[in-house]
TILOGU-208620 format. One line per 10 residues: number of its first residue (from 1); for each residue x negated, z, y negated of C-alpha. Coordinates in steps of 0.1 Angstrom, whole numbers, plus 5000, padded with zeros to 4 digits. Each point is the difference from the previous one (the first is absolute). Layout:
N
NUM	X/Z/Y ~ ...
END
This chain:
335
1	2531/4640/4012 ~ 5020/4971/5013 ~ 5032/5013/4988 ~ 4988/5008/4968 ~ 4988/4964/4994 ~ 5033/4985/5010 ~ 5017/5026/4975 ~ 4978/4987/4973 ~ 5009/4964/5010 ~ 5035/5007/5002
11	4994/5016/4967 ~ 4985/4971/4978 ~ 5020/4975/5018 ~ 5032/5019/4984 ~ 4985/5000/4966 ~ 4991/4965/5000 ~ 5040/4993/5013 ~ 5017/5022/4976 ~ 4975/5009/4971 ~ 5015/5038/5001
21	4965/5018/4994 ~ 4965/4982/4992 ~ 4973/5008/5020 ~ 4982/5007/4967 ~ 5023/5029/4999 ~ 4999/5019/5034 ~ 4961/4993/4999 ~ 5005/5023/4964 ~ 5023/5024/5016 ~ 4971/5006/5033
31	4974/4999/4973 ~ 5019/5027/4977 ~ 5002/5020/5033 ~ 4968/4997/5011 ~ 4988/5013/4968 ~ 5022/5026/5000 ~ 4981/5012/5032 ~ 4968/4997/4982 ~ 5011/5026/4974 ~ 5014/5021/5025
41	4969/4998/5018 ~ 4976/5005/4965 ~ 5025/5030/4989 ~ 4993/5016/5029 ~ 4966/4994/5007 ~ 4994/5014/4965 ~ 5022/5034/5004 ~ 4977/5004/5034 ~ 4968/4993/4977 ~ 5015/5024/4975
51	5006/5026/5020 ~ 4965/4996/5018 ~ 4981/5000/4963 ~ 5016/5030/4990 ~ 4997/5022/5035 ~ 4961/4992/4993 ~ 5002/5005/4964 ~ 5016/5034/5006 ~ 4973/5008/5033 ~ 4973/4990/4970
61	5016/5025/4982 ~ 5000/5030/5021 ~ 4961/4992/5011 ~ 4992/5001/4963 ~ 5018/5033/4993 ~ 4981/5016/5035 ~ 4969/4981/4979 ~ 5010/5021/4965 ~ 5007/5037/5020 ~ 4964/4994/5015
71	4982/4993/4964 ~ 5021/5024/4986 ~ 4991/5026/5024 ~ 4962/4990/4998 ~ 4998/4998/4961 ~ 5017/5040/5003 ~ 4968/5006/5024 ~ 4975/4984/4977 ~ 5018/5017/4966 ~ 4993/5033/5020
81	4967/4989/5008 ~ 4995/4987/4964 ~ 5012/5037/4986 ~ 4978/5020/5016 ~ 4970/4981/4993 ~ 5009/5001/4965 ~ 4999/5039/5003 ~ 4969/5002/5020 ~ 4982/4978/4977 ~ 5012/5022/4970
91	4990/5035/5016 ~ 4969/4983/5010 ~ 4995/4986/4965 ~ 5008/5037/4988 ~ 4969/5015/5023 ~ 4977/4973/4988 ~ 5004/5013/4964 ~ 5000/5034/5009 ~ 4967/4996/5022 ~ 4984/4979/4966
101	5008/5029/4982 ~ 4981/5023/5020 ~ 4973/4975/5007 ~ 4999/5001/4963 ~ 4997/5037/5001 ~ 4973/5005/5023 ~ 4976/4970/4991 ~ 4975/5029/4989 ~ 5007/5026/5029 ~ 4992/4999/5035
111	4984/4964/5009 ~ 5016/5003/5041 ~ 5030/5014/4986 ~ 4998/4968/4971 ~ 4990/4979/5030 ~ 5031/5013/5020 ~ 5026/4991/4977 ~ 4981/4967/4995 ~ 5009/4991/5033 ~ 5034/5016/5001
121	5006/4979/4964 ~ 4986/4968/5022 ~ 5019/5001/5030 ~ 5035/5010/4977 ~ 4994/4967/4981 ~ 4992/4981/5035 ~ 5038/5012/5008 ~ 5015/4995/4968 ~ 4988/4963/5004 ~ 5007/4997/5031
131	5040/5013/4996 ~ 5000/4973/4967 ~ 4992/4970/5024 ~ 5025/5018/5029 ~ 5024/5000/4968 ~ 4994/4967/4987 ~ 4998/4984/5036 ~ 5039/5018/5007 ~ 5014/4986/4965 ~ 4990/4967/5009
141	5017/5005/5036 ~ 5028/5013/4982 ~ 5001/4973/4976 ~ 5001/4978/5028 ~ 5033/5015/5020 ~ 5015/5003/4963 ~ 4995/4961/4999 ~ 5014/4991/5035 ~ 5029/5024/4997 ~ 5004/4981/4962
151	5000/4962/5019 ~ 5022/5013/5030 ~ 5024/5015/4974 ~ 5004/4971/4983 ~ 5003/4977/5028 ~ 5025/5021/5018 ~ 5023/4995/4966 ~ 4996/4969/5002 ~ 5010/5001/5035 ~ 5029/5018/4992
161	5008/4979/4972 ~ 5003/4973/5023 ~ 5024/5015/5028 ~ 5019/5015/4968 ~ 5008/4963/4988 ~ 5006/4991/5035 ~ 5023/5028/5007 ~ 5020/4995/4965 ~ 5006/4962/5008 ~ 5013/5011/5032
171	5025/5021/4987 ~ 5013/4981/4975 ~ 5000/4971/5027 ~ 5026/5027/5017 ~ 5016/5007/4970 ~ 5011/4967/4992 ~ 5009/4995/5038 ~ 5020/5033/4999 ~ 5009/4989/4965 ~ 5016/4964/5012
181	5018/5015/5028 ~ 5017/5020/4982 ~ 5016/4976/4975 ~ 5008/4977/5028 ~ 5020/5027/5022 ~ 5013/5006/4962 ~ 5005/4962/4995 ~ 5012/4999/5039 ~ 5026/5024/5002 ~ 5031/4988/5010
191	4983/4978/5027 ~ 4977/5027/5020 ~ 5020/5006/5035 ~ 5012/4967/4994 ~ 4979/4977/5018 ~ 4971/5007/4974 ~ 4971/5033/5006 ~ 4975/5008/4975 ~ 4966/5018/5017 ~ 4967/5003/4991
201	4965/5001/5022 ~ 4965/4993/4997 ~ 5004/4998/4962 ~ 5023/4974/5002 ~ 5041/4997/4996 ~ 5026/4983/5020 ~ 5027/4987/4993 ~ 5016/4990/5035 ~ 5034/4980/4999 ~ 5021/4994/5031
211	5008/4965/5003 ~ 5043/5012/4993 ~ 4985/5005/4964 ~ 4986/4967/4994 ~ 5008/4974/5023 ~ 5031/4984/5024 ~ 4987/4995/5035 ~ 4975/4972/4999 ~ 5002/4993/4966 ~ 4973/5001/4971
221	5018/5000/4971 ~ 5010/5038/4986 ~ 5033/5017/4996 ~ 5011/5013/4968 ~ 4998/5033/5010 ~ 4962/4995/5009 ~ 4995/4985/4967 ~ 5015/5025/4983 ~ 4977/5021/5017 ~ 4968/4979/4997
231	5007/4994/4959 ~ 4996/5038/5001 ~ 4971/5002/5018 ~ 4985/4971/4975 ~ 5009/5023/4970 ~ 4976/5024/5011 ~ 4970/4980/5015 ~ 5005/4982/4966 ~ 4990/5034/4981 ~ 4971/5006/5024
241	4976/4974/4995 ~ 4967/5018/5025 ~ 5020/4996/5028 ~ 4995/4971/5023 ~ 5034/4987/5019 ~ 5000/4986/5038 ~ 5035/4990/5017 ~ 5003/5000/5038 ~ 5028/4985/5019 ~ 5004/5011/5036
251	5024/4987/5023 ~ 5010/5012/5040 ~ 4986/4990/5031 ~ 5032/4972/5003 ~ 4983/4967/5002 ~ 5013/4980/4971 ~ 5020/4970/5006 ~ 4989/4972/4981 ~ 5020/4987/4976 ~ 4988/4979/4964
261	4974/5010/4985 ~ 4998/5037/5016 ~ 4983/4993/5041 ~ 4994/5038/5009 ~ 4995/5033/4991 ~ 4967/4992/4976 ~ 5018/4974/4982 ~ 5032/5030/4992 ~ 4979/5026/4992 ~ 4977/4981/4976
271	5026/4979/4982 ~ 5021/5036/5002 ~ 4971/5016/4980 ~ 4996/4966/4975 ~ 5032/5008/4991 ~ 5000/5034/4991 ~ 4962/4991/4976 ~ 5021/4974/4980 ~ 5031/5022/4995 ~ 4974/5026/4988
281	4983/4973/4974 ~ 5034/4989/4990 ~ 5010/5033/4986 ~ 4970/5013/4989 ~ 4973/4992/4976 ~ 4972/5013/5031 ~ 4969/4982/5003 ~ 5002/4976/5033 ~ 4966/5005/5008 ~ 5007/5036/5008
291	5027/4988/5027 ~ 4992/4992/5035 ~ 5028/4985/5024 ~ 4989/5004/5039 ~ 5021/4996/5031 ~ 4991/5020/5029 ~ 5027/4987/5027 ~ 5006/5024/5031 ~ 4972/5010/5001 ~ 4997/5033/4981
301	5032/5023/5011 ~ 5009/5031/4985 ~ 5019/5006/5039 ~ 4984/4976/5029 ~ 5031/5011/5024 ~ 5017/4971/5015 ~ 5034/5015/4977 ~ 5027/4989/4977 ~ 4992/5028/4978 ~ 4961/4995/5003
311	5003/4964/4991 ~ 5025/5009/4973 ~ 4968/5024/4989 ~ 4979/4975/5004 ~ 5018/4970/4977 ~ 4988/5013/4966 ~ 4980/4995/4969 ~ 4973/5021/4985 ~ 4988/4995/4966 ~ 4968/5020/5000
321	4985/5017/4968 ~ 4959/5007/4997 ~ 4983/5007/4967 ~ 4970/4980/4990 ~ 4969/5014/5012 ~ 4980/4981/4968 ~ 4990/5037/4981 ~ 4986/5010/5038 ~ 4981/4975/5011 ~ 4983/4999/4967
331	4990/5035/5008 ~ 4990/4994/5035 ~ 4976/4971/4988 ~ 4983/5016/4973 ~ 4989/5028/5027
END
């Protein structure tokens, strides 16, 4: 902690001396990357939300099907059940008339036989009443499953709907990330194996330069071949306006020795990275709010070996390419 206050102190007292960079303007550079880590943080907090909404949206939607095979089963049962009350009640409806007929027939015959089919005619309309309520009683049931399997139809659509919309803004999320690294290997070519690698992970694309691209040893200002390079990479960002732009310098493990305005390996790979954002703006017509310059020093290697070729890995810059999540979030928050 001690150290680091005697850097700072070192540090103002040089700015005071030789007016080479304002505090105003290193307090914007730290604030520009701390809210670069902010976004990084928020972009991946909300893929991790994504991804958990729509593993329970799709669990949701697997219950509701094992919901729908159960109703449907049960409103087959109850159809059954529905049909052959419907044909009982009809032969019994066919009896009654029958026995009426012969009640009819015999009114002036035998009184026990008239009383017999009295009694037989009685206890066949006690049934046939009796099936009318059972029928009326399994229409309403069935009527009931009909309107549950209606409401869990509909709501699984809308379910579906949902993950649907989610799914489609993914994709054409990867699209346009497959889309852009395309035209910048295109837009790249003559420079990839040449100090300059073009990858792309976690829906995002890289564009790593080795510090022989860009940069003399120590130095901040770009070579004319890295800005021959970076105008290229400008023309495309420049045509892709939903995709958000963060620089990263990245220096060895070599302590820096301080000279001017650059004291150590933060001050190179921040002031590295400033550089590459204004030759960007310069030859493009990209929004600057969509550009984020952020040093990360030593302390994010591509090769931690103690090497000449790791730290030759490690001395690089990687301008890193994620669409806007605006569509998604939108989505997220209206579930």
């Amino acid at each position: 902690m001690n150290k680091t206050f005697s850097h700072l102190i070192l540090f103002s007292i040089a700015i005071s001396i030789f007016s080479c960079v304002p505090q105003r303007k290193l307090e914007e550079e730290q604030a520009k990357r701390e809210n670069c880590e902010k976004e990084l943080a928020a972009v991946k907090a909300a893929g991790i939300d994504c991804e958990s909404k729509l593993n329970e949206a799709n669990k949701l939607i697997a219950d509701n099907q094992k919901a729908i095979v159960g109703l449907q089963k049960d409103t087959a049962v109850l159809g059954t059940s529905y049909r052959t009350l419907v044909s009982k009640y009809d032969k019994l409806n066919s009896i009654n008339e029958q026995l009426l007929e012969k009640y009819n027939r015999l009114l002036e015959g035998n009184l026990a036989d008239t009383k017999k089919l009295s009694g037989e005619l009685q206890y066949t309309q006690e049934q046939l009443l009796k099936k009318q309520d059972e029928l009326k009683a399994l229409a309403l049931e069935l009527d009931a499953k009909k309107k549950s399997l209606d409401e869990l139809n509909a709501e699984l659509k809308k379910r579906e709907a949902r993950v649907a919309e989610l799914e489609k803004i993914l994709k054409s999320k990867d699209d346009a990330v497959n889309d852009l690294k395309k035209k910048l290997t295109d837009a790249l070519l003559g420079f990839e194996g040449k100090g300059l690698t073009i990858t792309q992970k976690n829906g995002k694309v890289y564009v790593s330069m080795d510090e022989s691209l860009l940069f003399a040893s120590g130095s901040t200002t770009v070579e004319a071949k890295g800005v021959e390079a970076l105008k290229k990479v400008a023309k495309v960002l420049e045509q892709n306006e939903d995709i958000n732009v963060l620089i990263e310098g990245h220096t060895d493990d070599v302590p820096m020795v301080g000279k001017g305005e650059i004291k150590d390996n933060w001050d190179l790979s921040v002031m590295r990275a400033t550089s590459i954002v204004k030759i960007i703006t310069k030859n493009s017509t990209i929004d600057s709010r969509r550009l984020t310059a952020a040093g990360r020093g030593e302390y994010f290697p591509i090769d931690p070996a103690k090497t000449v070729e790791a730290r030759k890995k490690n001395r690089r810059t990687e301008i890193i390419l994620t669409p806007k999540l605006d569509e998604l979030l939108k989505v997220l928050e209206s579930n």
